[in-house]
C-alpha positions in Angstrom: -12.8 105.1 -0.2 -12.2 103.0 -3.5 -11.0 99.8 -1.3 -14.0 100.3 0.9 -16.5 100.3 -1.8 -14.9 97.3 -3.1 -15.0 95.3 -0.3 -18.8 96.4 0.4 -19.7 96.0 -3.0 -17.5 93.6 -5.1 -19.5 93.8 -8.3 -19.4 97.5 -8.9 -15.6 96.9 -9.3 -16.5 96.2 -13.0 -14.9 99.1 -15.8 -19.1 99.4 -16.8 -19.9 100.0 -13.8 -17.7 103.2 -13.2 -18.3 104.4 -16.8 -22.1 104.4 -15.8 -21.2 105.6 -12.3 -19.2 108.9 -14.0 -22.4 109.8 -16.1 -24.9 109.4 -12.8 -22.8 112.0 -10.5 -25.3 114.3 -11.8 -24.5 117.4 -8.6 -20.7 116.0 -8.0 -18.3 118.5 -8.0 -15.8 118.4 -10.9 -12.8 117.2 -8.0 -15.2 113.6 -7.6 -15.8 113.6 -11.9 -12.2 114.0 -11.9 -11.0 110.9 -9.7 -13.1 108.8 -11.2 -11.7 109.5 -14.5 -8.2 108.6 -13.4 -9.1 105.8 -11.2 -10.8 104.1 -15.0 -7.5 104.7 -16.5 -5.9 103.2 -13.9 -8.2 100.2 -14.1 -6.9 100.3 -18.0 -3.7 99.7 -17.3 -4.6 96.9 -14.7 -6.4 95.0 -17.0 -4.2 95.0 -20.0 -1.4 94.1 -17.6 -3.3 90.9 -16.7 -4.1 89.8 -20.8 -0.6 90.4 -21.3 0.3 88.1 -18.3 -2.4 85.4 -19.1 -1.0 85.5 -23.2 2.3 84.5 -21.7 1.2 82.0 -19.4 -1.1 80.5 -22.4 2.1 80.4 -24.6 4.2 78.7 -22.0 1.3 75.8 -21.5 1.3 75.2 -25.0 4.9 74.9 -24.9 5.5 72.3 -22.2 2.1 70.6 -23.4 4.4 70.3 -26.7 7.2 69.1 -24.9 5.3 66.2 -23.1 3.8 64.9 -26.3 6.5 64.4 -28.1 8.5 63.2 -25.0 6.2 60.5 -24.4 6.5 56.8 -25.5 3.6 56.7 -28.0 5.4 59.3 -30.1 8.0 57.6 -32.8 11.5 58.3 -31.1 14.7 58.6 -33.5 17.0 55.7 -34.1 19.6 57.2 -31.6 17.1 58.0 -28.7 15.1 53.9 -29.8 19.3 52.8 -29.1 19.6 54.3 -26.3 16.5 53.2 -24.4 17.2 49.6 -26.1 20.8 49.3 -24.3 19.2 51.1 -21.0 16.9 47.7 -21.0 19.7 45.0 -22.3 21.7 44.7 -18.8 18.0 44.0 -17.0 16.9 41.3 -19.4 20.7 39.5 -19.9 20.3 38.7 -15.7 17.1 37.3 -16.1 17.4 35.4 -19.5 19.8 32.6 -20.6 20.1 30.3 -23.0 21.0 26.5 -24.2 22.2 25.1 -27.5 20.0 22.3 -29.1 23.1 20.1 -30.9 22.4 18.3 -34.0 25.0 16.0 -35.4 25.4 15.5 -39.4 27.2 12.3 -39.9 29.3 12.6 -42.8 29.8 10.2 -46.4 32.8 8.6 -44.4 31.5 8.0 -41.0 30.1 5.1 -38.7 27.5 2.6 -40.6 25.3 3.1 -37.3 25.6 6.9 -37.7 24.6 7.1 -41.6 22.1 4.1 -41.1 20.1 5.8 -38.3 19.9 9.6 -40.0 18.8 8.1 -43.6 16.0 5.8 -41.5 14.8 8.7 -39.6 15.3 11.7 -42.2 12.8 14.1 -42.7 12.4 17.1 -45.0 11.3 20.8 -44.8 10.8 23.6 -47.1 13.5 26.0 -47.0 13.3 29.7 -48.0 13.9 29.2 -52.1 10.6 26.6 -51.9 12.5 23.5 -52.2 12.5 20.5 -50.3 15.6 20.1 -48.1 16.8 16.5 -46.2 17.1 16.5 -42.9 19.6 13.9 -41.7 20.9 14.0 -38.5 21.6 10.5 -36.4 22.2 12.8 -32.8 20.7 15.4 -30.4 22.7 16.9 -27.2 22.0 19.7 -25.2 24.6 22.6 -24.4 25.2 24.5 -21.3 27.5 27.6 -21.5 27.6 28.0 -17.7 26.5 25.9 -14.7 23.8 27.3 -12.5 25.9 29.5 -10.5 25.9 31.3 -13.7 30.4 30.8 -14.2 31.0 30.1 -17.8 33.1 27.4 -18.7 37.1 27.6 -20.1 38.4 27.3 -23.9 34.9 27.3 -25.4 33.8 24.3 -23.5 30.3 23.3 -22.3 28.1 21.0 -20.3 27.0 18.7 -22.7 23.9 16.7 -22.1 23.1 13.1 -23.8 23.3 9.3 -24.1 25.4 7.8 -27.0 25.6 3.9 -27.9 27.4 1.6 -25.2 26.8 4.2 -22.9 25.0 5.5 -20.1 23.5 9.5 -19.6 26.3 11.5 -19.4 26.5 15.8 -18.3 29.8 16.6 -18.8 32.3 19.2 -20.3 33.1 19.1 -24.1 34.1 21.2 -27.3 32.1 20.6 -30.3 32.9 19.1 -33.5 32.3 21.0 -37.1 29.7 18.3 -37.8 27.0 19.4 -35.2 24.3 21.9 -36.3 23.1 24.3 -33.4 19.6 25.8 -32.4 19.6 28.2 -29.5 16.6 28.6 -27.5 16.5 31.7 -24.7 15.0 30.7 -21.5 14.6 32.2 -18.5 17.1 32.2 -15.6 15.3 30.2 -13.3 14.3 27.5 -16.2 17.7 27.4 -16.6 18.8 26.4 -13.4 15.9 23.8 -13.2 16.9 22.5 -17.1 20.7 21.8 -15.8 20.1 20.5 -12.3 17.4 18.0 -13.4 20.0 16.6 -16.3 22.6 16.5 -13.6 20.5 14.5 -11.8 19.8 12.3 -14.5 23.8 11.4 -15.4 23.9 10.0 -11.5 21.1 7.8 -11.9 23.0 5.0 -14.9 20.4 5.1 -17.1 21.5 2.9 -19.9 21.3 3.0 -23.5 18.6 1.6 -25.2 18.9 0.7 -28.7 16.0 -1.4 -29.6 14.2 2.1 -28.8 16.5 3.6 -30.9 16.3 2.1 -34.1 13.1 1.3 -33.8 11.4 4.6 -32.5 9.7 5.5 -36.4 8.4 1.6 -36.8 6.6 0.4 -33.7 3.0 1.3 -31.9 3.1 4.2 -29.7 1.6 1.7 -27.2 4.3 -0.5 -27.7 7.2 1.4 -27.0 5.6 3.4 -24.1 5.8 0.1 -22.0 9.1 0.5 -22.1 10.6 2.2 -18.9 13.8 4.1 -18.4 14.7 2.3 -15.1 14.4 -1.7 -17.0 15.2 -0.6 -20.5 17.0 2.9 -20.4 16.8 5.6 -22.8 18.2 7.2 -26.5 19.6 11.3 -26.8 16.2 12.6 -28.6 13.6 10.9 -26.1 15.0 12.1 -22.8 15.9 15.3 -24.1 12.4 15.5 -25.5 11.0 14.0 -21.9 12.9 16.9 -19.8 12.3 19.8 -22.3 8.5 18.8 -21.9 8.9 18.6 -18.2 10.1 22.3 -18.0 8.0 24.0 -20.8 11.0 24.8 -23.1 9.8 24.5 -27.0 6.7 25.7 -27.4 3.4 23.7 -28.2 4.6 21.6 -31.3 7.4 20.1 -28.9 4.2 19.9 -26.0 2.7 17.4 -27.9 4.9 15.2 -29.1 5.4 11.9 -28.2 8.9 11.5 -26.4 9.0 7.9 -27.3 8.9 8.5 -30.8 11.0 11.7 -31.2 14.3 11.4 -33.1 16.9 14.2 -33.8 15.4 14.6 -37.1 11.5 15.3 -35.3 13.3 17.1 -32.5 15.2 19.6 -35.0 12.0 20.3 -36.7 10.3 21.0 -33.3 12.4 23.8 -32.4 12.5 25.3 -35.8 14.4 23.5 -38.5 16.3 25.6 -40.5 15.1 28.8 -39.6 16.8 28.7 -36.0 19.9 26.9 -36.9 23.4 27.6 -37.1 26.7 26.2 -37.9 29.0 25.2 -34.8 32.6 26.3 -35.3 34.5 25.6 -32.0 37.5 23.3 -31.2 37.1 19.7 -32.0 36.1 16.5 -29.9 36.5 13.7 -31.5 34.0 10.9 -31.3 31.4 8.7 -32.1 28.0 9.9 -31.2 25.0 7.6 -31.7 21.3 8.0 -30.5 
């Protein structure tokens, strides 16, 4: 009879509604009173089943709400979960990111008269981290390769070095690096990479020859004077073609952008990419020569 009633009439399922129903039986026999009164107890139970059941479902939202916060990546993660997640990331960004070695050569008190010559005509100076005013004297610029583009790194600490020296022509070729040079590393990606050390390759098959009125006389003449000056007719130095192809693939930033390739010497080109602030010592096994440009 109850299940009937309810599905007639939905609404009168209500504990009021069979509290006001017991008091209206009026004539009802004391059997019908009776039922009633246990079917509300019943209904009792039934609904203090379903608070207890919706306390524990409230408690477990709260709980995996909790969890999610402080799961997420807004929330400050401890040092061991920030290494973790760093080293999960390192293997994806090593494949796509490479880098090169800016070279600067530091010509010592005993070394070639052209060497010391060209670094005192060009220096320049830059304010290190004490405030004071620092020289910077270098007479050469190369460019370093760790591996070619096939990505296979090179034997005993070798590299594909990239430049022009005097009495020479544009040379890519393997070499160790003497104590003397000065290093900036700049992390490019892997496909600037490849472009970067296919377009010098290019370059050392073409003869370009040294030029050293350019050279020496980079910080002296007109921009519009030395710009009539070709690398087919009257060759090249280490700074300007470096300078020329670094331009040509975006590597440097925007103070490197706008300089002017003609005039750049390994003193402008050190202070392009940094100065002091990027640079490092080379240590690796010795080469012996006489760099120049």
């Amino acid at each position: 009879m109850w299940q009937q009633m309810m599905r007639e009439h939905p609404a009168h399922g209500t504990k009021a509604w069979c509290v006001q129903y017991i008091y209206t039986l009026g004539e009802s026999t004391a059997t019908t009173r009776g039922a009633f009164v246990a079917l509300l107890a019943g209904m009792d139970r039934v609904l203090q089943c379903r608070s207890q059941i919706k306390t524990r479902q409230l408690a477990t939202t709260r709980v995996s709400v909790t969890a999610s916060v402080c799961l997420s990546p807004q929330t400050p993660l401890r040092a061991s979960q920030y290494c973790n997640r760093a080293e999960r990331g390192a293997p994806e960004k090593k494949a796509k990111e490479k880098f090169i070695d800016m070279m600067y050569y530091v010509p010592s008190p005993d070394d070639v008269l052209i060497n010391r010559l060209v670094a005192s005509a060009t220096a320049k100076t830059e304010i290190v981290d004490t405030g004071e005013e620092k020289a910077v004297k270098f007479s050469h610029a190369e460019v370093s390769f760790p591996c070619d583009e096939h990505n296979n790194y090179f034997e005993n600490d070798k590299t594909m070095g990239l430049s022009i020296v005097q009495n020479s022509t544009v040379h890519f070729r393997l070499k160790s690096w003497r104590d003397e040079y000065v290093a900036i590393r700049i992390y490019i990606d892997a496909i600037i990479y490849d472009k970067l050390y296919k377009t010098y390759a290019l370059l050392a098959l073409q003869n370009i020859k040294f030029d050293r009125f350019a050279t020496y006389a980079a910080v002296l003449l007109p921009v519009d004077v030395l710009q009539r000056r070709t690398r087919i007719e009257h060759g090249t130095y280490c700074s300007e073609i470096i300078t020329e192809v670094l331009q040509q693939c975006e590597i440097g930033g925007p103070l490197l952008a706008s300089a002017v390739a003609c005039q750049s010497t390994p003193n402008m080109l050190y202070l392009y990419l940094g100065g002091h602030k990027s640079a490092q010592v080379v240590r690796r096994p010795c080469e012996r020569g006489i760099p120049g440009g």
